[in-house]
N, C-alpha and C positions, 0 to 999 in steps of 0.2 A: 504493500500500500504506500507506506513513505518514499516520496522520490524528493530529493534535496533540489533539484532542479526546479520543481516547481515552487517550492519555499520561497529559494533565492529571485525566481521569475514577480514573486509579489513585492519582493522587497523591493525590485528595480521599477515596478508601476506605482509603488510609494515615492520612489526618486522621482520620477515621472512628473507626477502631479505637483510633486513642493517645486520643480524644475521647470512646471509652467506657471503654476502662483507666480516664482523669482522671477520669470519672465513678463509677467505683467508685471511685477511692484517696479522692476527694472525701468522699463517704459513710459509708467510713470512716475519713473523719476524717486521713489519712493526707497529703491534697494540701489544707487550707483555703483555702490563700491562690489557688485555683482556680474557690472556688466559683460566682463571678458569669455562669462562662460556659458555661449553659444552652442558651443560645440559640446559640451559637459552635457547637455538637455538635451542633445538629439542621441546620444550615447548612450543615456539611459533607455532610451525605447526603443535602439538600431540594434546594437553591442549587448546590451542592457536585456531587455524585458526579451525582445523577440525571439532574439538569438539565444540566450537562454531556454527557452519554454520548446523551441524548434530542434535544439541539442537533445533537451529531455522528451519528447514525444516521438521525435523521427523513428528511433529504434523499433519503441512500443509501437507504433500504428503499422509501419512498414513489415514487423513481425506477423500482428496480427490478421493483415491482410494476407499474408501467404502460410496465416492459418497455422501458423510456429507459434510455438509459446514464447512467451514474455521472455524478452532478454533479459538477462542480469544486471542488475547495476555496472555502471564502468566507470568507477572510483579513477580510475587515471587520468578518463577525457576530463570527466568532472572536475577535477581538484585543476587541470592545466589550464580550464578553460577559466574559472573562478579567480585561480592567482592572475591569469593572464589579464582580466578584466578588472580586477583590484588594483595591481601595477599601473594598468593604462592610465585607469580614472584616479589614481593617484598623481600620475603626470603630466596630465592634459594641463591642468592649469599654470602649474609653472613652465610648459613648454620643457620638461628635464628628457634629452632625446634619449638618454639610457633609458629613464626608467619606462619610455615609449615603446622602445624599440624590443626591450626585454616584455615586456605585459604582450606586444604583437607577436613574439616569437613563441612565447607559449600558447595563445589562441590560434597561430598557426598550426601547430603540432596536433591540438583538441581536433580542429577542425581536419585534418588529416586521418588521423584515429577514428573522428565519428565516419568520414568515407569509406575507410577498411571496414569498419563495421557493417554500416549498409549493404557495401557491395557486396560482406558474407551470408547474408541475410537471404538471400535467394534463391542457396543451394537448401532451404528450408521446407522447402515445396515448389510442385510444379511449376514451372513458369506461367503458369495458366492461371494460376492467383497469384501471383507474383503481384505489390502494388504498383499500378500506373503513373501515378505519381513517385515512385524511387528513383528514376531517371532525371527528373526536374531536383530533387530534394539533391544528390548526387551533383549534378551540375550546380545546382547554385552555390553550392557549397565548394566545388572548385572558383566559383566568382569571388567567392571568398576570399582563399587564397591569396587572389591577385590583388582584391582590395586591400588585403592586410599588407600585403608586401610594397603596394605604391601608396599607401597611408603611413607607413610607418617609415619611409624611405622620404619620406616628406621633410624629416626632421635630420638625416643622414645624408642628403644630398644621392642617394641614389638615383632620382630623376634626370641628371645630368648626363651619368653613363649610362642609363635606360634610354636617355634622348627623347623623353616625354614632355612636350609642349607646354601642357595646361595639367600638372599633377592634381591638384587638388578634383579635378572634374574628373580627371578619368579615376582616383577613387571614388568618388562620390557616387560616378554611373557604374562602376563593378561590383557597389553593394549597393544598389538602390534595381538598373536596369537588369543585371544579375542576381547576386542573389537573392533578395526579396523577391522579384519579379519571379524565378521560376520556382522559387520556394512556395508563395503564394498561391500558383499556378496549380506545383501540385497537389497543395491541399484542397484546392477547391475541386481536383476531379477526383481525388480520393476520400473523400466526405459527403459528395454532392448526393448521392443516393441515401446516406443517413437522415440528413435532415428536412430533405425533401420527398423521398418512398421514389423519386424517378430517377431516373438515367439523363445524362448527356442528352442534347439535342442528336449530337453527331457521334457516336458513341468510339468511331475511331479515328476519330480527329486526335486527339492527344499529341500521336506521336508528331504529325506535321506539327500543329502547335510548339509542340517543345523545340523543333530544329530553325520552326520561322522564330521563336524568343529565342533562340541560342546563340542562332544569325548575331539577328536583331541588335541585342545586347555587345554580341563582338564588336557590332558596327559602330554602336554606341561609343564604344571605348578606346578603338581606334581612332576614330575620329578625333577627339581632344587629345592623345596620345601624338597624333602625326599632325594636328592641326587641318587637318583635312576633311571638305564637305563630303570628298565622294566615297567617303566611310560614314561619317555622320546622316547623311539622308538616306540612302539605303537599309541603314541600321534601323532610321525610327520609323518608316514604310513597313519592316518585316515586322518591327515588336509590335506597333500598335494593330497591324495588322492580325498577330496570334491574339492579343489582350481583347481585340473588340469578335473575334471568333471564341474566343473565351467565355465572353457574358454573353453572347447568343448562346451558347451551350447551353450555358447554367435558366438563361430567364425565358428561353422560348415553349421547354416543357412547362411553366410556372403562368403560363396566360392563362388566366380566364380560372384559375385554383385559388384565387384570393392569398394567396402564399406571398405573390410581389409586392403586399402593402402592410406587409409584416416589417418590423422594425429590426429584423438580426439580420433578413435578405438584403431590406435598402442598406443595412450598413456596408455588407458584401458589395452591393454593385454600385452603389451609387460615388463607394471610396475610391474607386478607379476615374473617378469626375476629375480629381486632385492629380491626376497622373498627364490628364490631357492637356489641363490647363499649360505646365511648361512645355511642352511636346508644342502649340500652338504658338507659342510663343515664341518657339526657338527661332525659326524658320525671320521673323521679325527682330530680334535681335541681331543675329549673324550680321541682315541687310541694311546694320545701323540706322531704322525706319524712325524719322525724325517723332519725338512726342514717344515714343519706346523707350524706357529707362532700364536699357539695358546691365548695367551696374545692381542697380537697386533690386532687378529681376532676382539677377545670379546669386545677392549675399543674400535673399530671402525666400525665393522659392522653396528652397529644399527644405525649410521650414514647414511651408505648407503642404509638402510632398508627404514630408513623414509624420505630423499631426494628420494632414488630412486623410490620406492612402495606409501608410503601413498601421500606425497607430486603430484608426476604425476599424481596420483588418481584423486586427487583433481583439478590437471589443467585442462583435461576435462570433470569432473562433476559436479563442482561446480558451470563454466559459463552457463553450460547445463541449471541447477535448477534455477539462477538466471533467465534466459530470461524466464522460464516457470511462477514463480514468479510476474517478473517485466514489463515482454514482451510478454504476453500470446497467441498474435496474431501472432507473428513470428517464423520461423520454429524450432523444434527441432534442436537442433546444437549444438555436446561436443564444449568443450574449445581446445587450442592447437593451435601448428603452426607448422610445419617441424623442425623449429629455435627452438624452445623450446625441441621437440621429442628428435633431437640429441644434443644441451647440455646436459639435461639431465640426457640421456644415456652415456655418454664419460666423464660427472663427476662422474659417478659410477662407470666406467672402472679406472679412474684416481685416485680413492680413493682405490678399492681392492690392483691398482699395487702400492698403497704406501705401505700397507699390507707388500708384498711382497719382497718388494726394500727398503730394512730400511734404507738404506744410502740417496735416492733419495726422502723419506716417506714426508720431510715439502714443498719442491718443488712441487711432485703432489698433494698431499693433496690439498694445496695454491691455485695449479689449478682447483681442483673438484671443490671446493664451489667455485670460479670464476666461472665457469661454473653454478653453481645450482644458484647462483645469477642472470648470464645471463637470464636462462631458464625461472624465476622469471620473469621479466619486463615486458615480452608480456601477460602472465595472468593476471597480475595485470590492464595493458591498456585497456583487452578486460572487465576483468570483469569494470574498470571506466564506459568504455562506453557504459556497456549495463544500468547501474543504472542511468549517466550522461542523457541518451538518455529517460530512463523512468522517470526521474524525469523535462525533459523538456515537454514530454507529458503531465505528471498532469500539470503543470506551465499552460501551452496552453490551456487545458480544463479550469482553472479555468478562466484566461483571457475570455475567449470567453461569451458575452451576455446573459443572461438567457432570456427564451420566451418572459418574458414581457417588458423587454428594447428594446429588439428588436422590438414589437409592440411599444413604446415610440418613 
């Protein structure tokens, strides 16, 4: 029952939230001496909450689907992935590149480990249940890799002898258009009949999926890597191309079921809205399109990217996997509320029109992560009480008499 991964995945949604509070007080003006750590807050829910919870479920779900029992705990990835992520977010704010580069070298390793693992996961049963999603979890987790290795070489000058353009982008799209991207991807086709009772639209679309996001993604990263469009537009043609065959998948069996106006599905589809927005944008930026605050886009979009997309993601997938985890008997059910849906959503609205409105920018700003803080509390509630609730169940069983006391 105990998995320390999910523990630690609550503690980093608690960073989370104080991480958007600070980023309102910050904004307005209320916490200054705060302001440096930008990147501390998106860490918590990238590094942090995601990649934690994604560490500890991959094994279990990809097992389960190929109808293998429960893997063992692996105290090793665990502990490397944990120190590695303790060192990091130790050294992020002083900028210290040792203690960067030591916290990336051991999330590297975890994340290497949890691959070997997957990949042996297979020979568990036929390939016939094998899960469809393994292959996406498996890939993005090599996205991984590269992000850790041009994230942490940030601080070491290895960009230089990489001969990488624009480092900081092409981390940013090797864990954003990467790994999250097909990590998400696979969870949504490996879930999707749980919480729904139906299948895919296109039930063997996947694999083209996964190779048009794999493109996709390389495109992505190349691009800012060599400084070059004719990796960059190709790249976001094939991703958003697999992402918008993606939510047809998912929402075309769901017409006309009343399922689409359920608040744990719009969080599923509608978090992919946050994905478009800089995809439309970029195309406008590049062409330095006068009235386009190209600047202002780059240091705040991927704010919006990861409150709006990865973060929602996770509000109703996360409580999903835990009750299947913790609560095996009770029904499928994403996470979410209406109240979280549209915070959310109208903190992302509130963050683009600071974009926009550079005079009014620390005002809304202030307001959006209010808001994503808001959105924050009732996931945080449900996921308590779905662990509070399983953890009073073992309590109960143990309590209760064994056969022979009760003949005593």
């Amino acid at each position: 029952m105990f998995n320390p991964y999910f523990l630690v995945t609550f503690l980093y949604i608690a960073l989370g939230i104080l991480g958007a509070l600070d980023a309102s007080l910050v904004n307005f003006e209320l916490l200054p001496m705060f302001a440096g750590l930008r990147w501390m807050r998106i860490h918590f829910i990238t590094l942090g909450a995601l990649t934690e919870f994604a560490f500890g479920i991959l094994p279990i779900l990809v097992a389960a689907r190929a109808g293998a029992a429960r893997p063992k705990m692996r105290w090793d990835i665990w502990l490397m992935l944990n120190l590695g992520l303790l060192i990091l977010l130790i050294g992020i704010p002083p900028i210290n590149a040792v203690l960067i580069t030591a916290g990336g070298t051991l999330i590297f390793i975890a994340a290497i480990l949890l691959i070997v693992q997957l990949s042996g996961l297979r020979s568990s049963a036929g390939a016939s249940q094998a899960s469809e999603g393994r292959k996406f979890y498996i890939m993005g987790l090599a996205y991984l890799l590269l992000g850790i290795i041009v994230g942490t070489g940030l601080w070491q000058g290895w960009s230089t002898w990489l001969q990488i353009k624009v480092p900081l982008e092409v981390h940013i799209h090797a864990n954003n258009w990467g790994f999250m991207s097909l990590l998400f991807a696979g969870l949504l086709i490996d879930l999707y009949p749980s919480f729904t009772g139906k299948s895919l639209a296109w039930p063997k679309s996947p694999t083209r999926i996964f190779w048009m996001m794999t493109l996709g993604a390389l495109g992505l990263i190349l691009g800012p890597w060599f400084e070059a469009s004719i990796f960059t537009v190709p790249g976001i043609v094939l991703h958003l191309s697999a992402t918008i065959w993606l939510l047809l998948n998912v929402i075309k069996p769901l017409i006309g079921t009343g399922k689409l106006s359920t608040p744990g599905i719009l969080h599923l589809v509608t978090a992919y809205f946050w994905i478009l927005a800089p995809v439309m944008m970029a195309p406008l930026v590049l062409l330095q399109i006068p009235g386009i605050p190209g600047p202002s886009i780059e240091q705040n979009a991927p704010q919006a990217l990861i409150y709006g997309w990865a973060l929602q993601f996770g509000f109703a997938i996360i409580p999903l996997l835990l009750r299947r985890v913790f609560l095996p008997d009770s029904p499928a059910k994403l996470g979410g509320n209406w109240f979280s849906l549209i915070a959310v959503h109208l903190g992302g609205v509130l963050l683009w029109a600071g974009i926009f409105l550079n005079d009014a920018q620390t005002a809304l700003h202030g307001a959006a992560y209010g808001l994503w803080f808001l959105a924050m509390l009732p996931i945080a509630y449900e996921i308590w009480q779905i662990i509070s609730t399983a953890m009073g169940g073992l309590q109960e069983q143990e309590s209760l008499p064994t056969v022979a006391e009760a003949g005593d």
